[in-house]
Chimera marker file (.cmm) of the C-alpha trace (Angstrom):
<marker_set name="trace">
<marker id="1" x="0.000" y="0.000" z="0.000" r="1" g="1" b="0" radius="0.5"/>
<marker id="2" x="1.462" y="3.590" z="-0.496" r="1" g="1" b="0" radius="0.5"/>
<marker id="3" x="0.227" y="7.197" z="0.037" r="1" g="1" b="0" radius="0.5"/>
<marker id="4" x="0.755" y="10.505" z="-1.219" r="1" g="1" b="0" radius="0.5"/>
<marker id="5" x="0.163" y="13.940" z="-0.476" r="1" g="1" b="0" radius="0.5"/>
<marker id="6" x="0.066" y="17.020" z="-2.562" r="1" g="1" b="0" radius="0.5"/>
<marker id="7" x="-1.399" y="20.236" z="-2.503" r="1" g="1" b="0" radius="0.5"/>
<marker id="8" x="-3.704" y="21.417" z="-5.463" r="1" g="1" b="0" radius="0.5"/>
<marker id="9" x="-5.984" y="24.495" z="-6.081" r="1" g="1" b="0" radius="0.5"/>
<marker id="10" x="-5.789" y="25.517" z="-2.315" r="1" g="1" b="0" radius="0.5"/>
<marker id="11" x="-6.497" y="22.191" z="-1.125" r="1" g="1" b="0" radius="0.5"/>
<marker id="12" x="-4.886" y="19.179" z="0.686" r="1" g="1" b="0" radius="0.5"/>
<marker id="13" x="-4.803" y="15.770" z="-1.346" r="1" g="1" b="0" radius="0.5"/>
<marker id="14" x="-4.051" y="12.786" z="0.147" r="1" g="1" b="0" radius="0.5"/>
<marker id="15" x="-4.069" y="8.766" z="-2.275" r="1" g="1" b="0" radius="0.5"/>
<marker id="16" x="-3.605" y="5.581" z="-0.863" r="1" g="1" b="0" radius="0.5"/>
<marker id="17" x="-3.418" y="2.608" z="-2.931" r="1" g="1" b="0" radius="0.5"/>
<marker id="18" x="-4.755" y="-0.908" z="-1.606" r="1" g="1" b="0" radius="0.5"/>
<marker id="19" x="-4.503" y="-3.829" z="-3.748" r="1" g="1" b="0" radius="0.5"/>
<marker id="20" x="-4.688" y="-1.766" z="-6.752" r="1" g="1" b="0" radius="0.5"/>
<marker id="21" x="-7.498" y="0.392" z="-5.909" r="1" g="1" b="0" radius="0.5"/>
<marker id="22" x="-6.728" y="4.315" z="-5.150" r="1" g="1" b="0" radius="0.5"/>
<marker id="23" x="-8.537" y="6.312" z="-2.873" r="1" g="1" b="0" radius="0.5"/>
<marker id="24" x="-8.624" y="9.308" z="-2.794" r="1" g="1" b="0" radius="0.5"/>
<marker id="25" x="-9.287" y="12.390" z="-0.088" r="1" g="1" b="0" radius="0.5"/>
<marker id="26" x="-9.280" y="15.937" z="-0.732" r="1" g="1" b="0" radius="0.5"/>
<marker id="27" x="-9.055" y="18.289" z="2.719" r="1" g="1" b="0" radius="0.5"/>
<marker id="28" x="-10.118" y="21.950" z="2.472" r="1" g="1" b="0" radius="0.5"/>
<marker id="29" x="-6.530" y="23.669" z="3.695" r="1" g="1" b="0" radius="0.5"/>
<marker id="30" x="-8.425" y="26.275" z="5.371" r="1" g="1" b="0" radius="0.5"/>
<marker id="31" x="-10.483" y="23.952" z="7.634" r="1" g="1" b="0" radius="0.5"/>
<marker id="32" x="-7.723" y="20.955" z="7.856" r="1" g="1" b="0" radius="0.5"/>
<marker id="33" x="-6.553" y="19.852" z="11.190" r="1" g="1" b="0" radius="0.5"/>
<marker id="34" x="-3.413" y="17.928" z="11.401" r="1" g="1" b="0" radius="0.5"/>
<marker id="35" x="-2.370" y="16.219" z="14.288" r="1" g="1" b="0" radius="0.5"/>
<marker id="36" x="-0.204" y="13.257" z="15.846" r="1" g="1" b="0" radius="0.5"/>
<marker id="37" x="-2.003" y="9.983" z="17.070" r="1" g="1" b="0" radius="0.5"/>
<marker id="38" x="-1.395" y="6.683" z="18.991" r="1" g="1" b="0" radius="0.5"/>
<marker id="39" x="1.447" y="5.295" z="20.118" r="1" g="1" b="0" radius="0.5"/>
<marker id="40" x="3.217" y="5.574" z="16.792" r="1" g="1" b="0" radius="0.5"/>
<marker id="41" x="2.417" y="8.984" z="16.580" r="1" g="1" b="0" radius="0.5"/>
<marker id="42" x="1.370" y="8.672" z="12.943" r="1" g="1" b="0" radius="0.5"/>
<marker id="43" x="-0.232" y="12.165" z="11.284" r="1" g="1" b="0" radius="0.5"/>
<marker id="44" x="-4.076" y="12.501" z="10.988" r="1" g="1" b="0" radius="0.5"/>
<marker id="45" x="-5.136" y="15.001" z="9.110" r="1" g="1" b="0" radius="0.5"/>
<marker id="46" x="-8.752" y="15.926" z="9.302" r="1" g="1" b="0" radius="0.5"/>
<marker id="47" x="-11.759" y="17.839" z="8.017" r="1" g="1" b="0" radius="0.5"/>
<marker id="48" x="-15.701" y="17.760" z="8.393" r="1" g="1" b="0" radius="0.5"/>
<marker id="49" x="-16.317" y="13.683" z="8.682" r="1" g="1" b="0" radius="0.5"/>
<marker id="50" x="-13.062" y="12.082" z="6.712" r="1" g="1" b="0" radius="0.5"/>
<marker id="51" x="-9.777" y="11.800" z="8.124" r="1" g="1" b="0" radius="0.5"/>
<marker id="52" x="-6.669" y="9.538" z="7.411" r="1" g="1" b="0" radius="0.5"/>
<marker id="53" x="-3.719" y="8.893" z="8.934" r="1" g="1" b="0" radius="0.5"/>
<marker id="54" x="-0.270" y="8.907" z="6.920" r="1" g="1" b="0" radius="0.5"/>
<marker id="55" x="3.179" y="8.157" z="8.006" r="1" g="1" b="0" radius="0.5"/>
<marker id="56" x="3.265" y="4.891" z="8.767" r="1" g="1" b="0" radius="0.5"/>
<marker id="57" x="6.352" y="3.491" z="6.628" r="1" g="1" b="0" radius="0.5"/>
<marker id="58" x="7.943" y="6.674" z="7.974" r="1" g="1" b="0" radius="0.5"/>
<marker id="59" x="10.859" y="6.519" z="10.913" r="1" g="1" b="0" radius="0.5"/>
<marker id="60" x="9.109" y="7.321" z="13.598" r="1" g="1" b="0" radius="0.5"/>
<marker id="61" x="11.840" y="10.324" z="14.316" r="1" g="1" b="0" radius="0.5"/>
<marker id="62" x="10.985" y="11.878" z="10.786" r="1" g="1" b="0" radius="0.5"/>
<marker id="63" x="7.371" y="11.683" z="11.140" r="1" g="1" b="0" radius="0.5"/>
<marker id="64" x="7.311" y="15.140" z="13.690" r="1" g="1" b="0" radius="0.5"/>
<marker id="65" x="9.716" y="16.806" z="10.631" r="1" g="1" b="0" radius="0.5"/>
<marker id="66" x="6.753" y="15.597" z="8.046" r="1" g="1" b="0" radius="0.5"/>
<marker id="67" x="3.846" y="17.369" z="10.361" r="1" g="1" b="0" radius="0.5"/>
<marker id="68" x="5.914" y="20.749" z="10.411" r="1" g="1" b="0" radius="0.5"/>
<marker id="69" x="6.239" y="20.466" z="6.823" r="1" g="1" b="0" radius="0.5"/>
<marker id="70" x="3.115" y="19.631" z="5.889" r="1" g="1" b="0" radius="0.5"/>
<marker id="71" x="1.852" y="22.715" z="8.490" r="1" g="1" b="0" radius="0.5"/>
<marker id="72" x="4.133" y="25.021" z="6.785" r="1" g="1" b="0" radius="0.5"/>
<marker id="73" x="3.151" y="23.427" z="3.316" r="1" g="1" b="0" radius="0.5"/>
<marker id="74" x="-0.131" y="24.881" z="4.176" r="1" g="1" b="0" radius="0.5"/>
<marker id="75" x="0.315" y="27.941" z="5.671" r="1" g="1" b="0" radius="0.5"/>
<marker id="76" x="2.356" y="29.194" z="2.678" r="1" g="1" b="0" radius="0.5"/>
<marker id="77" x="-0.107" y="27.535" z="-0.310" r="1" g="1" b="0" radius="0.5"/>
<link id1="1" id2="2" r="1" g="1" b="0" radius="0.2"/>
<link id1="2" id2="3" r="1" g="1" b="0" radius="0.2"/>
<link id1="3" id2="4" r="1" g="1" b="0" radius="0.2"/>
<link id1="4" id2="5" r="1" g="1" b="0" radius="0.2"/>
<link id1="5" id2="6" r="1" g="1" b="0" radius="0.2"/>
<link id1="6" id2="7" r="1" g="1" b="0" radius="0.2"/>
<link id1="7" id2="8" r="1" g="1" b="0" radius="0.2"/>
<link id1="8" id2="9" r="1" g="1" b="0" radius="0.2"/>
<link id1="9" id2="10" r="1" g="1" b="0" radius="0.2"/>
<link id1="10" id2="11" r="1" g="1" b="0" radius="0.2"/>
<link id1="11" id2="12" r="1" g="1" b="0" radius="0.2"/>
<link id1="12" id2="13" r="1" g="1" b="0" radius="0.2"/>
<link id1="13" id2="14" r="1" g="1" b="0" radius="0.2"/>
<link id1="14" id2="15" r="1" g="1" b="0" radius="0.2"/>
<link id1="15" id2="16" r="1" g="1" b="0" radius="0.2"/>
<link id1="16" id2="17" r="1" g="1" b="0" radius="0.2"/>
<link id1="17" id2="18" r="1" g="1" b="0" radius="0.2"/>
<link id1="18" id2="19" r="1" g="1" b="0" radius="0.2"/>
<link id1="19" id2="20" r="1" g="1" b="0" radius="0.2"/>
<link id1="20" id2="21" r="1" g="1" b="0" radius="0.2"/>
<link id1="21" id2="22" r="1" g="1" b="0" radius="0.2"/>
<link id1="22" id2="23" r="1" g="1" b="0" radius="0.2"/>
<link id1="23" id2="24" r="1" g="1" b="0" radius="0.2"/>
<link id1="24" id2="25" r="1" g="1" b="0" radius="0.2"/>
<link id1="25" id2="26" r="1" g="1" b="0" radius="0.2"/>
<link id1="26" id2="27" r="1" g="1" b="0" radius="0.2"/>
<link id1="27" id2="28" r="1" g="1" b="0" radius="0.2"/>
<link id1="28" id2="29" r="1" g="1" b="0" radius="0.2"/>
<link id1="29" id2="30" r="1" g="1" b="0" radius="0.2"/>
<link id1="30" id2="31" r="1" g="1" b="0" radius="0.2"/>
<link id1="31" id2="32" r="1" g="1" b="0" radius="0.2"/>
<link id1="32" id2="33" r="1" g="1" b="0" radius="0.2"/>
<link id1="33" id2="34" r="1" g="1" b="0" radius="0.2"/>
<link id1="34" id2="35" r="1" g="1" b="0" radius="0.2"/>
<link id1="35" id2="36" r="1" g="1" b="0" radius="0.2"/>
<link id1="36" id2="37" r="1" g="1" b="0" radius="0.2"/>
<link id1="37" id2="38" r="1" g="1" b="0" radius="0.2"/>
<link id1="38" id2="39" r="1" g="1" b="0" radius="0.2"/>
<link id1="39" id2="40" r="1" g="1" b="0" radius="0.2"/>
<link id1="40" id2="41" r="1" g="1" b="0" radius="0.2"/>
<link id1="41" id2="42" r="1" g="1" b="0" radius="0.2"/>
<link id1="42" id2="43" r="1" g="1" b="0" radius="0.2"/>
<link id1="43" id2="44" r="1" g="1" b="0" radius="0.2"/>
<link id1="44" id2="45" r="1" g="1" b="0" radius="0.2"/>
<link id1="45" id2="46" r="1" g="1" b="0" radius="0.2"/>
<link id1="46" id2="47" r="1" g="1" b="0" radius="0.2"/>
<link id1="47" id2="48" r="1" g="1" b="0" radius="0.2"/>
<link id1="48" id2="49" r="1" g="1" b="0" radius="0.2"/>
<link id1="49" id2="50" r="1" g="1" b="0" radius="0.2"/>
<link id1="50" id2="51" r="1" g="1" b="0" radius="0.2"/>
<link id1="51" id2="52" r="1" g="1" b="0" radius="0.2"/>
<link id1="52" id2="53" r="1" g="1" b="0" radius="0.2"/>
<link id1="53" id2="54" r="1" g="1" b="0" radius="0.2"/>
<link id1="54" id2="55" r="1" g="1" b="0" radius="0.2"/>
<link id1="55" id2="56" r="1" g="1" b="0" radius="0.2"/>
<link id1="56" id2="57" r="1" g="1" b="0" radius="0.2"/>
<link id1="57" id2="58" r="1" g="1" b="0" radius="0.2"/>
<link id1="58" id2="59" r="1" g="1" b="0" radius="0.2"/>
<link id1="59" id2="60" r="1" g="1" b="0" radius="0.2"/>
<link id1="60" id2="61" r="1" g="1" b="0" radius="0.2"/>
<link id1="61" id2="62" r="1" g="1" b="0" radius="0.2"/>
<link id1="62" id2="63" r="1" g="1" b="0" radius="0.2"/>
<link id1="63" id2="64" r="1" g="1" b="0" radius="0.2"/>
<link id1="64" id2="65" r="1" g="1" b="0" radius="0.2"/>
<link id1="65" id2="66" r="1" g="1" b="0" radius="0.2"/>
<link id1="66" id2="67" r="1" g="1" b="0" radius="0.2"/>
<link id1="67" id2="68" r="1" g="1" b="0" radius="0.2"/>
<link id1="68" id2="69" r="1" g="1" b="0" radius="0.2"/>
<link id1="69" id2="70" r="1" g="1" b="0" radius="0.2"/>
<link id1="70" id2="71" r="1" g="1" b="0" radius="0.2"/>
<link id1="71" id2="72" r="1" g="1" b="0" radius="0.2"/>
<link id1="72" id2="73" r="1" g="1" b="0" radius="0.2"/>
<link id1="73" id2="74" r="1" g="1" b="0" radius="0.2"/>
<link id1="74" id2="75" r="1" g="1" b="0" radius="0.2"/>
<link id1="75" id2="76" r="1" g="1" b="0" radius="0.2"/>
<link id1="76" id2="77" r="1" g="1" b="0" radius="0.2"/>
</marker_set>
């Protein structure tokens, strides 16, 4: 399974892939909440009813850098 994030038109996209099927979210940056969770502190990020967590074939030690990114990511789009 893999995920990626990007930011388009003013808004947060996040894919996974599952056994060839993509899925795909699309977060509002201005209403987006991002946020650490559990005990592997993986990233949610959140809006209105859908959230998803990403990070988790991240070292757990990089996954605090990828939150300030991704905060700053938004900040600036």
């Amino acid at each position: 399974m893999g995920r990626v994030w990007f930011l388009r038109g003013g808004r947060l996209v996040v894919e996974s892939e599952r056994a060839g099927v993509v899925r795909r979210c699309a977060f509002d940056r201005d209403r987006v909440r991002l946020h650490a969770v559990g005990q592997q502190v993986l990233i949610e990020v959140r809006s209105g009813g859908q959230a998803v967590e990403i990070g988790r074939h991240l070292r757990s030690d990089l996954r605090p850098v990828l939150l300030n990114e991704l905060r700053r990511a938004l900040r600036e789009a």
